[in-house]
C-alpha positions as CSV (number, residue, x, y, z in Angstrom):
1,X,-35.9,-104.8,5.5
2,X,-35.6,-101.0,6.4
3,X,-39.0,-99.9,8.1
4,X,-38.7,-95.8,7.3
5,X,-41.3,-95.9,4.1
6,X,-42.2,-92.6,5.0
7,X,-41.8,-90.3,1.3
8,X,-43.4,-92.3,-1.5
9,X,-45.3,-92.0,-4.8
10,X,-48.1,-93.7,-5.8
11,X,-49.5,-92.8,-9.2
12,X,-48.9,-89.9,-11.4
13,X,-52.1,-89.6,-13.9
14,X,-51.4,-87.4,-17.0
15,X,-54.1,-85.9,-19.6
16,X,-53.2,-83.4,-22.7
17,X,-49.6,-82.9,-22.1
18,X,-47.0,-83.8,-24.8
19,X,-47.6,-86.5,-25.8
20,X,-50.3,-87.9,-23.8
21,X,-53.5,-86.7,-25.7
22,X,-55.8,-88.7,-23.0
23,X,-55.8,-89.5,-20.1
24,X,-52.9,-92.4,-18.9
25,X,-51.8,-93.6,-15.4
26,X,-48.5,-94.3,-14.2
27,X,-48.3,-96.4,-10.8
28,X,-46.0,-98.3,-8.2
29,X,-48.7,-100.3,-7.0
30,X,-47.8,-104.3,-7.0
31,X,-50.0,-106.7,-8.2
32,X,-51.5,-108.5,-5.2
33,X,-51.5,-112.0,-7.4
34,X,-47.9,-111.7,-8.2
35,X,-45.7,-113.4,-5.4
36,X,-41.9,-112.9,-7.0
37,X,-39.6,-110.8,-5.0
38,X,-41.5,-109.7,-2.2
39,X,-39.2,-107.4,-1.0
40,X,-39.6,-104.7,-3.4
41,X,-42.7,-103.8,-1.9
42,X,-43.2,-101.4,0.7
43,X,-45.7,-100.8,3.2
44,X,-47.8,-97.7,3.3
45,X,-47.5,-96.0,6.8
46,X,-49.7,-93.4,7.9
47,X,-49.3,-91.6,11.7
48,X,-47.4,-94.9,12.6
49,X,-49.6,-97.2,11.1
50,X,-49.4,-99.6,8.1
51,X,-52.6,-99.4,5.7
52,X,-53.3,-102.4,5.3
53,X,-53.7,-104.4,1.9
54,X,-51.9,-101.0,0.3
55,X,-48.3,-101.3,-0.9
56,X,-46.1,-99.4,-3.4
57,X,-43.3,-100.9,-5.3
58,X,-39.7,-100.1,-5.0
59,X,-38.0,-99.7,-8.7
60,X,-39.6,-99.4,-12.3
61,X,-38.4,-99.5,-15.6
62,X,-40.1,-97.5,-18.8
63,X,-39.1,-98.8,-22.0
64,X,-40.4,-97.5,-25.4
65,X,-38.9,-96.8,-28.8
66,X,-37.6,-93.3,-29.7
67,X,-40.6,-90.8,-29.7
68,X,-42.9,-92.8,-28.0
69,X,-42.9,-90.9,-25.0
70,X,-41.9,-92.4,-22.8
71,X,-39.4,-89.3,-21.4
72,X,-42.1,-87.3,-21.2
73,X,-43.6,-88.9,-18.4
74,X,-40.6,-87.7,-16.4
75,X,-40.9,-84.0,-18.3
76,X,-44.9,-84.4,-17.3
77,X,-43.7,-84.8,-13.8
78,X,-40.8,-82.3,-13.6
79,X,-43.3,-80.0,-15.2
80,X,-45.6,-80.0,-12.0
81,X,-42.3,-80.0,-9.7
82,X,-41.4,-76.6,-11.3
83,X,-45.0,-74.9,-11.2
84,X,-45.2,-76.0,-6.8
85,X,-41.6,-74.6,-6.0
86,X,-41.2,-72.1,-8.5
87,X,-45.2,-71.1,-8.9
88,X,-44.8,-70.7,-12.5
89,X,-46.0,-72.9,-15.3
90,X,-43.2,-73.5,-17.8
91,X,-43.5,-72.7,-21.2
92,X,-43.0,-76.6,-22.1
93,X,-46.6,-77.3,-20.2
94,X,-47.8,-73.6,-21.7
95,X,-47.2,-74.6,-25.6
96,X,-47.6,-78.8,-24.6
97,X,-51.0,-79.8,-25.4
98,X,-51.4,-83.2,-27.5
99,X,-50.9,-81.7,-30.8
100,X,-53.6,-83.9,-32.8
101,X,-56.4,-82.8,-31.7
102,X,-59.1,-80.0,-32.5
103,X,-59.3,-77.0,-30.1
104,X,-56.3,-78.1,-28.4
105,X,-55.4,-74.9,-26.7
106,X,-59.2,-74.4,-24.8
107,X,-58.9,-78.3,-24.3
108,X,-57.6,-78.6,-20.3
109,X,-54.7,-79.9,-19.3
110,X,-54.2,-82.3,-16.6
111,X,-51.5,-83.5,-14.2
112,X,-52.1,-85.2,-10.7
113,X,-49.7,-87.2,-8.3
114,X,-50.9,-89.4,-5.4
115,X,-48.1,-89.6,-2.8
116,X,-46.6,-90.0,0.4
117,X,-44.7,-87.5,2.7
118,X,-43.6,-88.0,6.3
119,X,-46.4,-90.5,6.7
120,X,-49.0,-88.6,5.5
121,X,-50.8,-89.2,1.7
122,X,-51.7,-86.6,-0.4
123,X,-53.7,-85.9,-3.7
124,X,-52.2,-83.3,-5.8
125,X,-53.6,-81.5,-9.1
126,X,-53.7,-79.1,-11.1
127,X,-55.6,-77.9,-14.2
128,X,-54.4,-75.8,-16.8
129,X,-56.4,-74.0,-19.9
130,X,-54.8,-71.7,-22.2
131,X,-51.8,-71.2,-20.3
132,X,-53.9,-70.4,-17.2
133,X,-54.6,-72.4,-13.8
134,X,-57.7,-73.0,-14.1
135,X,-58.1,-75.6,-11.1
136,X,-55.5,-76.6,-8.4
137,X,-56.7,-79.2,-5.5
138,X,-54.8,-80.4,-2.1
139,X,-56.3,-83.3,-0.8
140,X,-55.4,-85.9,2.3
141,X,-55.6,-89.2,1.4
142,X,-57.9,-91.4,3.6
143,X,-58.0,-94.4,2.1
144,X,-60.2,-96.2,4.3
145,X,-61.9,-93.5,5.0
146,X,-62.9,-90.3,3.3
147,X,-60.5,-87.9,1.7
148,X,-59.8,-84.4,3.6
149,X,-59.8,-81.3,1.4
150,X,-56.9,-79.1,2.6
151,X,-57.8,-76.4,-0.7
152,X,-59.4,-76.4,-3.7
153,X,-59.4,-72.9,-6.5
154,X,-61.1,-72.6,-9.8
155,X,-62.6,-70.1,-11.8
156,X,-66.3,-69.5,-11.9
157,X,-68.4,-68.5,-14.5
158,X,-68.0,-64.5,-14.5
159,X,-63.7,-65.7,-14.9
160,X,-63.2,-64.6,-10.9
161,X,-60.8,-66.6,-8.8
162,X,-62.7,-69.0,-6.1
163,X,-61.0,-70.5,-3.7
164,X,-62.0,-72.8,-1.0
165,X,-60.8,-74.5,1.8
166,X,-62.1,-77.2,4.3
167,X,-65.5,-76.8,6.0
168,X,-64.9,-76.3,9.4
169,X,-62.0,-74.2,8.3
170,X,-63.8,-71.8,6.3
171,X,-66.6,-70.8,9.1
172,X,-63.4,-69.1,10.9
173,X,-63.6,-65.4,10.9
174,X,-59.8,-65.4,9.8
175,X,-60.4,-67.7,7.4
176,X,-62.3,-65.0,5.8
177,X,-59.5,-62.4,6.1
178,X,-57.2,-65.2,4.7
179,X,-59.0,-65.6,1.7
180,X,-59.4,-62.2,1.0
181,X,-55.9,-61.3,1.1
182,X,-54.9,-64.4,-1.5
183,X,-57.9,-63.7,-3.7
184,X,-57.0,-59.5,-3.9
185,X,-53.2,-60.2,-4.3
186,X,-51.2,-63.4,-4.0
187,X,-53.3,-65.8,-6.2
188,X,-52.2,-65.5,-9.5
189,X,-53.8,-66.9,-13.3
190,X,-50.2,-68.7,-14.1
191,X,-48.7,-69.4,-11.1
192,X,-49.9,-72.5,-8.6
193,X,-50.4,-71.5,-5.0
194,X,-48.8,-74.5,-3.1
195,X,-46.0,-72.8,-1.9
196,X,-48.0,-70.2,-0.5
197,X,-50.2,-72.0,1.4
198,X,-47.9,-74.0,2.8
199,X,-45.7,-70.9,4.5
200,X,-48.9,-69.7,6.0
201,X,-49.2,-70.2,10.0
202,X,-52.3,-72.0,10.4
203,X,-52.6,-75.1,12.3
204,X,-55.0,-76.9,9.5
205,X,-52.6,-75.7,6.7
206,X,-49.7,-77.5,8.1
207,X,-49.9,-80.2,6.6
208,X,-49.1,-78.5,3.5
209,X,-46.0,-78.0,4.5
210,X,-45.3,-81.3,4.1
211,X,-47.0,-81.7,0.6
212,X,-44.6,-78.9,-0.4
213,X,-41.5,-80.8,0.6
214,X,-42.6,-84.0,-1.2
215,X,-41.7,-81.9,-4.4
216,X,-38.9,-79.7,-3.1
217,X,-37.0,-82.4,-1.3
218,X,-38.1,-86.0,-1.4
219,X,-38.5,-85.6,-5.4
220,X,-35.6,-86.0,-7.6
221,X,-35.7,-85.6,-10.9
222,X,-32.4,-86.2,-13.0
223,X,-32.3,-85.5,-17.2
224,X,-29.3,-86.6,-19.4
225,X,-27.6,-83.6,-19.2
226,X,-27.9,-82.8,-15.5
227,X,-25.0,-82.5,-13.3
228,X,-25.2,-82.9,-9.8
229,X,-23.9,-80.2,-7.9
230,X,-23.5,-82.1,-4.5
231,X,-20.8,-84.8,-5.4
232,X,-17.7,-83.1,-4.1
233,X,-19.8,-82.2,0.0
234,X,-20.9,-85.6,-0.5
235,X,-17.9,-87.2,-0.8
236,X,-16.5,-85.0,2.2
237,X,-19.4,-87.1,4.4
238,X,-17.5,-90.4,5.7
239,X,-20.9,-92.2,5.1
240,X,-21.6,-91.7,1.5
241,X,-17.6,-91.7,0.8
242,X,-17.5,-95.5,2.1
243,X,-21.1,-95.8,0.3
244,X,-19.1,-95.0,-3.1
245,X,-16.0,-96.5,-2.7
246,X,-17.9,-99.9,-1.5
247,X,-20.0,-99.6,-5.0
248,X,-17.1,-99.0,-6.6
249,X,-15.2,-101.6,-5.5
250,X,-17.9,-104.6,-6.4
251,X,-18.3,-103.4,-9.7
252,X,-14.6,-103.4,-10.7
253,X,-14.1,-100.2,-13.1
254,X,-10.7,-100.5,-11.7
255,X,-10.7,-97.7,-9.3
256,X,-9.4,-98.5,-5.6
257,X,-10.8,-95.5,-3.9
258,X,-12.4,-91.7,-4.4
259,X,-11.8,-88.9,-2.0
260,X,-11.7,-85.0,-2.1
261,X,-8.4,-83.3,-2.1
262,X,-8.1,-80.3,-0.4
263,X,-5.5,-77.5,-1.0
264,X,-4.8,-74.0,0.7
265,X,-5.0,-71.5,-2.1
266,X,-3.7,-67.5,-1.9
267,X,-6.7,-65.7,-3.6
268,X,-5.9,-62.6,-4.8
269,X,-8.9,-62.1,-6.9
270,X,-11.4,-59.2,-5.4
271,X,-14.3,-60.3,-7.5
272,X,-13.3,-63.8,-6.6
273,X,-13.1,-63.1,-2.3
274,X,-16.4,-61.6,-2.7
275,X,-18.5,-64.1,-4.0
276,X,-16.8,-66.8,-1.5
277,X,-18.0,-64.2,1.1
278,X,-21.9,-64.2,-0.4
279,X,-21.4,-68.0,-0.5
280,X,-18.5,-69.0,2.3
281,X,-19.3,-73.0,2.3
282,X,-18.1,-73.5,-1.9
283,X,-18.3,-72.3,-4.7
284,X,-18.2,-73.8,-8.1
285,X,-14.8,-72.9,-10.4
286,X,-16.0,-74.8,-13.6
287,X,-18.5,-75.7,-15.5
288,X,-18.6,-79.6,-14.6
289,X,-19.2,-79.1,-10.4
290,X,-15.6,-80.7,-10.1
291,X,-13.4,-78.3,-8.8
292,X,-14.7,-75.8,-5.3
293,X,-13.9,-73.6,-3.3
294,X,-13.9,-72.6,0.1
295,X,-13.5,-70.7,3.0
296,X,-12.4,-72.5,6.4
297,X,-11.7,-69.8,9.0
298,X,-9.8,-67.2,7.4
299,X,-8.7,-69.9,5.2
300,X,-9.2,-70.3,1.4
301,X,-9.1,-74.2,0.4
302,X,-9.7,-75.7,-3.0
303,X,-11.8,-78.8,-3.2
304,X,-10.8,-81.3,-6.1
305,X,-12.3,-85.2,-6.6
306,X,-9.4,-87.4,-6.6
307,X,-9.5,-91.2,-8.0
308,X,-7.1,-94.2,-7.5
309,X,-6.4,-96.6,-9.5
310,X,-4.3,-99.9,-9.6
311,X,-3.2,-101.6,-12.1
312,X,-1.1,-104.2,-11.3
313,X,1.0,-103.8,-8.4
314,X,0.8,-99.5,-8.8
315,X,-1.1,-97.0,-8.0
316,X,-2.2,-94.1,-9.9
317,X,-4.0,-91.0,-8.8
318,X,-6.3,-89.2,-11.2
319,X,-8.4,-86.2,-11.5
320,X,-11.8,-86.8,-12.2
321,X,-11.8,-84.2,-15.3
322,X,-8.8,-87.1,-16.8
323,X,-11.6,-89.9,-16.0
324,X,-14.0,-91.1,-18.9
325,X,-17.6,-89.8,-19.4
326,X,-19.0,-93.0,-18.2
327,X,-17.2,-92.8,-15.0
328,X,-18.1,-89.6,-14.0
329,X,-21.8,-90.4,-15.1
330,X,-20.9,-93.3,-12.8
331,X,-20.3,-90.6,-9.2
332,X,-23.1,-88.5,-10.8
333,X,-25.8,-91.5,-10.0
334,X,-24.1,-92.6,-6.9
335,X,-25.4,-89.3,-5.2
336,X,-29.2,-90.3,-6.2
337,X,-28.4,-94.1,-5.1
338,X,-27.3,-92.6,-1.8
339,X,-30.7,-90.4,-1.6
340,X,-33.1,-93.6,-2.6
341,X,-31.3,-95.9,-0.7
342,X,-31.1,-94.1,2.8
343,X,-32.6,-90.8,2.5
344,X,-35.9,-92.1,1.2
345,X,-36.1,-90.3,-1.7
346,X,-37.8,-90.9,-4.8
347,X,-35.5,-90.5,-7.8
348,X,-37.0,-90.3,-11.6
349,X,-33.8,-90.8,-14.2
350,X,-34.4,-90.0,-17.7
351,X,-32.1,-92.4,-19.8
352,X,-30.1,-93.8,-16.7
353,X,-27.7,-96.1,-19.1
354,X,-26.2,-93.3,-21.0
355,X,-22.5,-93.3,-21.7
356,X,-22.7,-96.6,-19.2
357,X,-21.3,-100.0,-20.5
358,X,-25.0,-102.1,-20.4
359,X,-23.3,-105.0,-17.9
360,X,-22.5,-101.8,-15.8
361,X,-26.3,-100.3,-15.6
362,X,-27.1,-104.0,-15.3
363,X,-25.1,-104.3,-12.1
364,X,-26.0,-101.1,-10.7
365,X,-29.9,-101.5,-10.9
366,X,-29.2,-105.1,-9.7
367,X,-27.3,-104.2,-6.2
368,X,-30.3,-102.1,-5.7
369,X,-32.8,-104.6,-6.7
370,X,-31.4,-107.2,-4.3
371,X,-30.5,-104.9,-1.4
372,X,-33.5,-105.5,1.2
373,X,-32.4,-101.9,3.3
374,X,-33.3,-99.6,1.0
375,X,-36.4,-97.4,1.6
376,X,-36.7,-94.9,-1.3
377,X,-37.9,-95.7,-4.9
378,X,-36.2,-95.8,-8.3
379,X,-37.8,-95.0,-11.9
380,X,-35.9,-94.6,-14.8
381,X,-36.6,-94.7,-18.9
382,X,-34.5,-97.0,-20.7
383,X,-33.7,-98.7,-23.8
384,X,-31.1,-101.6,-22.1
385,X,-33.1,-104.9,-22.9
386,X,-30.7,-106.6,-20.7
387,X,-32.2,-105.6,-17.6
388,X,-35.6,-107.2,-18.4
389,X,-34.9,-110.1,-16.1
390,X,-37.3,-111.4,-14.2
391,X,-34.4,-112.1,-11.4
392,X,-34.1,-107.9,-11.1
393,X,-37.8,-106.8,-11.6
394,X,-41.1,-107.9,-10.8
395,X,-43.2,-107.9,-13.7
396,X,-46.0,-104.9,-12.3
397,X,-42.2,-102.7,-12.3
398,X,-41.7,-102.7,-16.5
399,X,-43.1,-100.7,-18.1
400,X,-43.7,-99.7,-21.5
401,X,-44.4,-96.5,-23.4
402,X,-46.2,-96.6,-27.1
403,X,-47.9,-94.2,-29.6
404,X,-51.4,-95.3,-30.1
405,X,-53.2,-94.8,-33.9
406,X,-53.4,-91.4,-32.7
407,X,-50.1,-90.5,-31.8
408,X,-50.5,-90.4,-28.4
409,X,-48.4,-92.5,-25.6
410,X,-49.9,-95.2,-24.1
411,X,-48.9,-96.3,-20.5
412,X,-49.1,-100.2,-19.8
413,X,-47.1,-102.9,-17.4
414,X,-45.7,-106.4,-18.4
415,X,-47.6,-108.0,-15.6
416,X,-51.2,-106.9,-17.7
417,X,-49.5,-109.8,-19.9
418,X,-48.9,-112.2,-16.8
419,X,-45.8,-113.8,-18.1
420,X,-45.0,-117.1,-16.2
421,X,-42.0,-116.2,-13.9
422,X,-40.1,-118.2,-15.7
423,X,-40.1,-116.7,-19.2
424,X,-37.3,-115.2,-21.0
425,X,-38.9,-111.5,-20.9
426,X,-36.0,-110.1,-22.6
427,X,-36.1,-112.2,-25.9
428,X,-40.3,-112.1,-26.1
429,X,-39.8,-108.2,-25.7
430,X,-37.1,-108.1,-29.1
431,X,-39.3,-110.3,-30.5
432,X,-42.3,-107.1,-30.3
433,X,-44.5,-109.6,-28.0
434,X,-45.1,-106.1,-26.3
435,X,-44.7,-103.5,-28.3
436,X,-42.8,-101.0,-27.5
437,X,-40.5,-101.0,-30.1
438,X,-39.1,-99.3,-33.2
439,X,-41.1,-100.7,-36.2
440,X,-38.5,-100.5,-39.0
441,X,-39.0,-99.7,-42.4
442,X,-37.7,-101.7,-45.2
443,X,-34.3,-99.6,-45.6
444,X,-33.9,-100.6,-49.2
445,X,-36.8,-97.7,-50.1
446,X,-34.6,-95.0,-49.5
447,X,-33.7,-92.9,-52.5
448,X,-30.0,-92.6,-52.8
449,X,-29.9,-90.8,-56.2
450,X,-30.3,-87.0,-56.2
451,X,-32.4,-86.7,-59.0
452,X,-35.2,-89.2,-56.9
453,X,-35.1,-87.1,-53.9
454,X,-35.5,-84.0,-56.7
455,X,-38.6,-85.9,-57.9
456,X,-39.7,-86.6,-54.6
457,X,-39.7,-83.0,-53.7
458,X,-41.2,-81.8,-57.0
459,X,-44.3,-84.1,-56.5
460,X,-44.9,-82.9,-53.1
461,X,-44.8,-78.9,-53.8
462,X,-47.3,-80.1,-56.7
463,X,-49.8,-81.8,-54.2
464,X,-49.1,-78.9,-51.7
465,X,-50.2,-76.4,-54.6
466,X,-53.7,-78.5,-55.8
467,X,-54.7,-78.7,-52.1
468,X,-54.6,-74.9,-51.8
């Protein structure tokens, strides 16, 4: 097994965004009872040394019906990603408290994340009120020992900023200039001041630094819709090119190899030679990331994916724009299985099977389960049933997502049911042995008729009316 567990995350704890109206916990931390598949755990190192009896897991699967929110554990997290390396709190978080609930915009809102970056662990949070930061913590982990504050800001009672930061640093006379400066005119009600800190030259704050590039590089975060804007340099490194075309290969989609095609162009354009000269590595010319740009000496080249294909004893060469949507979803996840599998990186992939063939996600998440190199982690949503195999996934990796009495998403693993490792998982689940799953209404109620759906109407303006 690959020894470089240096970037991971341990829990993310959510309270009074979207959907979660309390407080819920997401983890990667295996059961210590459950022996299957002892490779997908991963030692904790910290400064070179293993914690012992702490281990994080290396895949997880969230499954819940439509609406349960399940997604928004992602959006929770992406949400916090955004207000660190952009220091603004998106309107999704500003408008996103739990919705049943009285007072809900002067009720705070909480995200946290406990994680790991370049060996060190950190405790991340922040507290939000209104639409303002009302609290923001930076802690290192101890874990056998106690926890080391690296900042702490809040809001005291008259509504001024406080901000504080560990004791022997703050009996430092620059300290005191420091603080100053941040309180009188970087620290700001909407804005999170991570990123600041960690550009600031102080040895204690350095650490920081690395808390910062948890979110702005070891963290990937991919939605439906998302298009990758690395495939094409990627597949110009000999590395992840073979990476590719090996994955390609074993999965038989019928396509022999993948490379980039490059052409000398005559660019004429002004507009066009002057943002390659703002931007002289590429440039994107469309819309899908699959066509480049750029300048090589005083050379203009175009950059265009290429595919091959065989069938029979020919071979065909294709552009990727003339390729299906579920291939090209296809390259777009073989950049993040590149990142988690030898760039330690720690992916999150909102609905990872869509406009994939279910035996293709199957195989995909499979390779990765059974590879014992890989070193980053894998979380994705899903709705494919056919991966809940107990031959892929430990039990403490599923997980499911459901709306409680009160409409708000509960967080729970399989392994809180401790299925013997033996059991079909995947036919119990259908069966709604876990929840998790669409209840479904008897179909026959609907009103097909115009006039019932008139009626229907009718009645509910009249009840609308008497309340009021």
């Amino acid at each position: 097994m690959c020894e470089n567990f240096t970037n991971m995350l341990i829990r993310v704890i959510i309270d009074n965004v979207l959907s979660f109206g309390k407080e819920r916990e997401f983890n990667m931390l295996p059961r210590k009872s459950l022996q299957t598949l002892q490779h997908h755990k991963y030692p904790i190192t910290i400064n070179g040394n293993k914690v012992e009896g702490l281990e994080v897991l290396k895949m997880a699967a969230v499954y819940g019906a439509n609406g349960s929110g399940k997604s928004n554990l992602i959006h929770a997290l992406n949400i916090l990603s955004h207000l660190v390396t952009e220091g603004e709190i998106l309107s999704k978080l500003k408008n996103g408290q739990f919705k049943f609930q009285e007072n809900r915009e002067q009720t705070p809102q909480q995200i946290s994340v406990e994680f790991v970056q370049d060996e060190t662990a950190f405790y991340y949070a922040v507290e939000v009120t209104n639409g303002q930061i009302t609290g923001e913590e930076l802690y290192i982990l101890g874990f056998e020992k106690e926890d080391t504050l690296i900042y702490t800001r809040g809001i005291d009672k008259n509504g001024e900023d406080i901000l504080l930061f560990n004791d022997e640093f703050e009996k430092m006379l620059e300290t005191k200039i420091l603080k100053s400066i941040l309180l009188k005119s970087m620290i700001k009600s909407d804005s999170s001041i991570l990123k600041i800190i960690s550009e600031l030259n102080y040895p204690f704050l350095k650490e920081a630094k690395n808390a910062f590039k948890w979110f702005s590089n070891s963290l990937l975060i991919v939605f439906p819709n998302l298009i990758p804007e690395t495939l094409i340099s990627n597949l110009e490194i000999p590395k992840f090119r073979h990476f590719v075309n090996q994955i390609i290969s074993e999965i038989g989609v019928g396509i022999e190899n993948i490379f980039v095609l490059n052409e000398k162009m005559n660019i004429k354009n002004k507009k066009l030679m002057q943002l390659i000269e703002m931007n002289p590595k590429q440039i994107v010319l469309n819309e899908d990331h699959t066509i480049m740009i750029a300048k090589i000496g005083e050379e203009y080249f175009s950059k265009k994916i290429q595919l091959q294909h065989s069938s029979d004893d020919m071979f065909a060469t294709f552009d990727i724009e003339e390729e299906s949507d579920g291939t090209r979803k296809l390259l777009d996840l073989m950049v993040l299985f590149y990142g988690i599998i030898f760039q330690n990186r720690v992916a999150f992939i909102d609905e990872m099977e869509r406009s994939l063939h279910p035996l293709l996600v199957k195989k995909l998440v499979e390779l990765f389960s059974q590879d014992t190199q890989t070193n980053g982690q894998l979380i994705f949503t899903t709705h494919e049933s056919h991966l809940l195999d107990q031959e892929i996934f430990r039990t403490d990796e599923i997980w499911f997502a459901e709306k409680d009495l009160s409409g708000a998403t509960d967080l729970y693993a399989l392994s809180a049911y401790k299925p013997h490792k033996t059991k079909d998982i995947e036919t119990a689940y259908l069966a709604g042995r876990y929840g998790a799953i669409p209840f479904l209404g008897d179909l026959k109620s609907f009103e097909h008729s115009e006039e019932q759906v008139i009626d229907k109407e009718k009645n509910s303006t009249t009840r609308q009316n008497s309340a009021e």
